[in-house]
C-alpha positions as CSV (number, residue, x, y, z in Angstrom):
1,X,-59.8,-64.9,2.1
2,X,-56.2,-65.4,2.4
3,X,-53.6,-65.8,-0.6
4,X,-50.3,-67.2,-0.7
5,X,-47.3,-65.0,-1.3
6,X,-43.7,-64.9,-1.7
7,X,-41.9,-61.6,-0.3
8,X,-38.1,-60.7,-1.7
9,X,-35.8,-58.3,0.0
10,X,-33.2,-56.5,-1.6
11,X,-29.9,-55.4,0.2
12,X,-28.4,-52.1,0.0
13,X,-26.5,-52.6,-3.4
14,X,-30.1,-54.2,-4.9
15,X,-28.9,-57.6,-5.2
16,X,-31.8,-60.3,-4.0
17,X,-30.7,-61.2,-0.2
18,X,-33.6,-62.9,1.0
19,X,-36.9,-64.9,-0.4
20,X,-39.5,-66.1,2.2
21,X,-43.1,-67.5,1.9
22,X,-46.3,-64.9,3.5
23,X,-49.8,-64.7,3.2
24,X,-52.4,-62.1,2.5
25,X,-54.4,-60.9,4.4
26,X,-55.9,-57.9,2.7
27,X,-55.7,-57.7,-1.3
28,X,-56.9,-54.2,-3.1
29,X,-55.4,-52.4,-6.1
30,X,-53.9,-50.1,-4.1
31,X,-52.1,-52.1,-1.8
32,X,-52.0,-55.3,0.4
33,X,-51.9,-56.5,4.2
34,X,-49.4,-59.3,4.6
35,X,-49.0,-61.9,7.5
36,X,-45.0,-62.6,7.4
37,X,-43.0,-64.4,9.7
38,X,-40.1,-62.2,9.9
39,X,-39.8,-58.5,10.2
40,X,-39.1,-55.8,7.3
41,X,-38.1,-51.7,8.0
42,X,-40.9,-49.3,7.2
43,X,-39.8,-47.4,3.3
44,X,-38.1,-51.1,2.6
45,X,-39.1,-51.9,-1.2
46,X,-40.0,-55.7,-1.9
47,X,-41.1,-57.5,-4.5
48,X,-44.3,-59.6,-3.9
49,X,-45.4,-62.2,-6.1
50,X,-48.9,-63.5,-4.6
51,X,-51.2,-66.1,-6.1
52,X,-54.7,-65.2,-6.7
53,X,-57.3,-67.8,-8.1
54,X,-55.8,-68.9,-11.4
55,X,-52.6,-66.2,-11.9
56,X,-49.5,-65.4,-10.7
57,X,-49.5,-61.4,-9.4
58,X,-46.1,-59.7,-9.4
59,X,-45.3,-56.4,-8.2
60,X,-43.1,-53.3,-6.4
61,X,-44.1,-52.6,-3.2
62,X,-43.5,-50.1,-0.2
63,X,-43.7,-51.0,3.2
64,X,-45.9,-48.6,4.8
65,X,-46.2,-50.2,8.8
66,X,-45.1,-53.5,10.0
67,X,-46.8,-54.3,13.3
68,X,-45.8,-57.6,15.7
69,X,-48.5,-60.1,15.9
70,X,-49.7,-61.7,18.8
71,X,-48.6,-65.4,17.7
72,X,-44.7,-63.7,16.8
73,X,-45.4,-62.7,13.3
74,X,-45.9,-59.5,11.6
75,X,-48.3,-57.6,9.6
76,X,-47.0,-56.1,6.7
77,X,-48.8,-53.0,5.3
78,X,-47.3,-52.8,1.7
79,X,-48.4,-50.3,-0.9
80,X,-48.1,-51.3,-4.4
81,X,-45.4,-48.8,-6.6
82,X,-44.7,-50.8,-9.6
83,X,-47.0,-53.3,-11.4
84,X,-46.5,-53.9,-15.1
85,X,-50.0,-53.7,-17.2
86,X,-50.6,-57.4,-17.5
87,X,-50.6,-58.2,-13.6
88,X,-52.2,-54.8,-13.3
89,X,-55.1,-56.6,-15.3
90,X,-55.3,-59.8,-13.7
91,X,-55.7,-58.2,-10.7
92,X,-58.4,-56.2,-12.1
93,X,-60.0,-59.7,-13.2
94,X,-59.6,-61.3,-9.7
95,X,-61.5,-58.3,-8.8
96,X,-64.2,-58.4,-11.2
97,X,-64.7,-62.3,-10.2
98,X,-65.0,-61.3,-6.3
99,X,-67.8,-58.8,-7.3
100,X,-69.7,-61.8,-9.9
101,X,-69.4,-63.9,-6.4
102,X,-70.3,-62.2,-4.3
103,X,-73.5,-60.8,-5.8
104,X,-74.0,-64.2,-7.3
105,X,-74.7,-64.8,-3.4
106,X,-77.4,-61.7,-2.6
C-alpha cells in the first residue's frame, strides 16, 4: 500500500527551504521507502509527515540512499531519528490494524 506524504528540507542554517508532496512506498517502525519527485543528498535530515489510515505521522528522518527511478523520480531510503511518543504510538496502532487485516484474511 502506498501513503501520502509531505517531505521538508532544511537549509544549512535550519530554516525550512523547501516543502514537496511524496509517497510511501515502504512504511516500518524503523524506517520508510519514499517515491519523491525531486532528489535529496544521502545524511540530509527531513521531516516527513505521512498519512496513515486515520492519523497524521510526523517525524525526523535520515536519508540513507536515494536511487533514480526509471519514470525520473527517486526513491528515498529514510530512517526514522526522532518521533515524539504519540506518533510513535499511532504508528504502532496502524501496525497492529495491518496485522488484525491481514489475518482477518487467512
Amino acid at each position: 500500500m502506498s501513503y501520502p506524504a509531505m517531505v521538508t528540507r532544511y537549509d544549512k542554517k535550519g530554516r525550512k527551504c523547501e516543502q514537496k508532496p511524496s509517497k510511501s512506498m515502504d512504511v516500518s517502525l524503523v524506517g520508510i521507502r519514499l517515491k519523491s519527485s525531486f532528489p535529496v543528498n544521502a545524511g540530509e535530515r527531513l521531516d516527513i509527515t505521512i498519512a496513515l489510515r486515520d492519523k497524521l505521522v510526523t517525524f525526523e528522518g535520515r536519508v540513507i540512499h536515494v536511487k533514480p527511478c526509471d519514470d525520473q523520480g527517486f526513491e528515498l531510503g529514510i530512517a526514522i531519528e526522532d518521533i515524539e511518543n504519540p506518533y510513535r504510538i499511532a504508528m504502532n496502532q496502524f501496525f497492529d490494524w495491518i496485522q488484525t487485516e491481514v489475518e482477518s484474511e487467512e
